[in-house]
C-alpha positions as CSV (number, residue, x, y, z in Angstrom):
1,X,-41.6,-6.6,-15.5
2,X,-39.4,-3.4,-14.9
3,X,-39.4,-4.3,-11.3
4,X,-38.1,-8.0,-12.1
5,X,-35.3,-6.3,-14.1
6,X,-34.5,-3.8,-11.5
7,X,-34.4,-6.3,-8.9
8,X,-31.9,-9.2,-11.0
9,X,-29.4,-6.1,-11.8
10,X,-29.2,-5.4,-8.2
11,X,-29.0,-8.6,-7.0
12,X,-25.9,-9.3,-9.6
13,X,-24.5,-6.2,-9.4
14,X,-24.0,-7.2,-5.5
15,X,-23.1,-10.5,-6.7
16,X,-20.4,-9.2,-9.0
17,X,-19.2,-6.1,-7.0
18,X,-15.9,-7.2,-5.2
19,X,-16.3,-7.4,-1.6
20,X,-15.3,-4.5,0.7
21,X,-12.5,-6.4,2.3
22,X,-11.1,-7.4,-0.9
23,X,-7.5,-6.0,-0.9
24,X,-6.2,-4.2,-4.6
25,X,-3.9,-6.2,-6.3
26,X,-0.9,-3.2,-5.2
27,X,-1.9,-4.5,-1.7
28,X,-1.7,-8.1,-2.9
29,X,1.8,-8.0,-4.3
30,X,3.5,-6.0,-0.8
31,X,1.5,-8.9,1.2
32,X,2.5,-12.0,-1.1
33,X,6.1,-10.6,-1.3
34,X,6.0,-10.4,2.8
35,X,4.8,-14.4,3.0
36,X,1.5,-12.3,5.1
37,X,-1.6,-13.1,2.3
38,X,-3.8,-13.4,5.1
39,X,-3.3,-9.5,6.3
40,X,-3.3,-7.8,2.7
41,X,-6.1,-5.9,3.8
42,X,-4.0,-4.1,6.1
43,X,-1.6,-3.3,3.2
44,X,-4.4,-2.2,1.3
45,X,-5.5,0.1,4.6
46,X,-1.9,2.0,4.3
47,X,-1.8,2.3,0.9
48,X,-5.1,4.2,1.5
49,X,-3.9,6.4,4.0
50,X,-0.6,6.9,2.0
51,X,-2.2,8.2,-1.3
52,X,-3.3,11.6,-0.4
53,X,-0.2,12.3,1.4
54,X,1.9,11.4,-1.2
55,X,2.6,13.4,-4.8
56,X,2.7,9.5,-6.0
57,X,-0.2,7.3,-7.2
58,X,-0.6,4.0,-4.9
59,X,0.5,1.3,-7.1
60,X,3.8,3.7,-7.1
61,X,4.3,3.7,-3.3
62,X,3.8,-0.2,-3.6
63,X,6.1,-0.6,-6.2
64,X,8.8,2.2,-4.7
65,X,8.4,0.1,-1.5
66,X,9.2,-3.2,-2.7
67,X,12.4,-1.3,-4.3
68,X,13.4,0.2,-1.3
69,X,13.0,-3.1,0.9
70,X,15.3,-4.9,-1.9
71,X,17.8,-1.8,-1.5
72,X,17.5,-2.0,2.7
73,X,17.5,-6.4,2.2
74,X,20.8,-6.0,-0.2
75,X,22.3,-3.8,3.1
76,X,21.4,-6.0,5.6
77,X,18.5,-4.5,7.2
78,X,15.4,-7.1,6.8
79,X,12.1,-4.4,7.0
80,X,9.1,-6.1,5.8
81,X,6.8,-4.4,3.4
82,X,4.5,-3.6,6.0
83,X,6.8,-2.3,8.3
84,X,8.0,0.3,5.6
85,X,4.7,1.0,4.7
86,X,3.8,2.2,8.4
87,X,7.3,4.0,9.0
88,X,6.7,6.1,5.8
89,X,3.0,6.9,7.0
90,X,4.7,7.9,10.3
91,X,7.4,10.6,8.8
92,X,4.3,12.5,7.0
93,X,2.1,14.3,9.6
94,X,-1.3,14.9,8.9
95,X,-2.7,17.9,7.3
96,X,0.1,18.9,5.2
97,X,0.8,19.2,1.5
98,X,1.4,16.3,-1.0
99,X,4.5,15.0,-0.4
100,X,7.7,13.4,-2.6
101,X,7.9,9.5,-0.7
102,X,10.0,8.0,-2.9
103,X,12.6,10.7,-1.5
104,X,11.5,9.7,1.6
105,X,12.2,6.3,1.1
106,X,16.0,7.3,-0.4
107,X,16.3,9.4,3.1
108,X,15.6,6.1,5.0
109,X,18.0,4.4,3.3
110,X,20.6,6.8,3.6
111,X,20.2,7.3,7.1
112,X,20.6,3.5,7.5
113,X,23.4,3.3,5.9
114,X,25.4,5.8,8.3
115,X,23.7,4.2,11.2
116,X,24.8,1.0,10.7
């Protein structure tokens, strides 16, 4: 009998667990608002490798980018979500401290705007 038990919780605790490829809702949102559902696991990838270099959580960093593509759209420069995502990851090397990315994000803007 314990066995029986043992073996139904596994089976729908695998049933229930969401699958590995499952993208977070954070992930969802940059993906929907880019019209690229299909690839918010890729999102969801970034946001991963952002989180430990960044002194924000990652539903932060997805809602900070969504801001600053809105800022960078209402200036004329059409960056998609993704696209932010990887040029933040690129400005933070690895291996050093927590940093502040929403003031890397205002830097990118700012730098934009006297490059036009």
């Amino acid at each position: 009998m314990t066995k029986t038990l043992a073996a139904t919780a596994a089976v729908v605790a695998l049933v229930l667990a969401p699958s590995a490829s499952a993208a977070t809702w954070d992930a969802q949102l940059l993906a929907r608002d880019d019209h690229n559902t299909a690839h918010a696991a890729r999102y969801d990838k970034l946001l991963n490798r952002l989180q430990p270099k960044c002194r924000q959580d990652r539903s932060a960093i997805a809602r900070y980018t969504l801001g600053a593509k809105r800022v960078m759209n209402a200036d004329g420069y059409h960056y998609t979500n993704l696209t932010l995502l990887l040029t933040l990851s690129g400005t933070i090397p690895d291996g050093r401290a927590r940093v502040d990315c929403v003031g890397r994000y205002a830097s990118m803007v700012v730098l934009l705007e006297r490059h036009p």
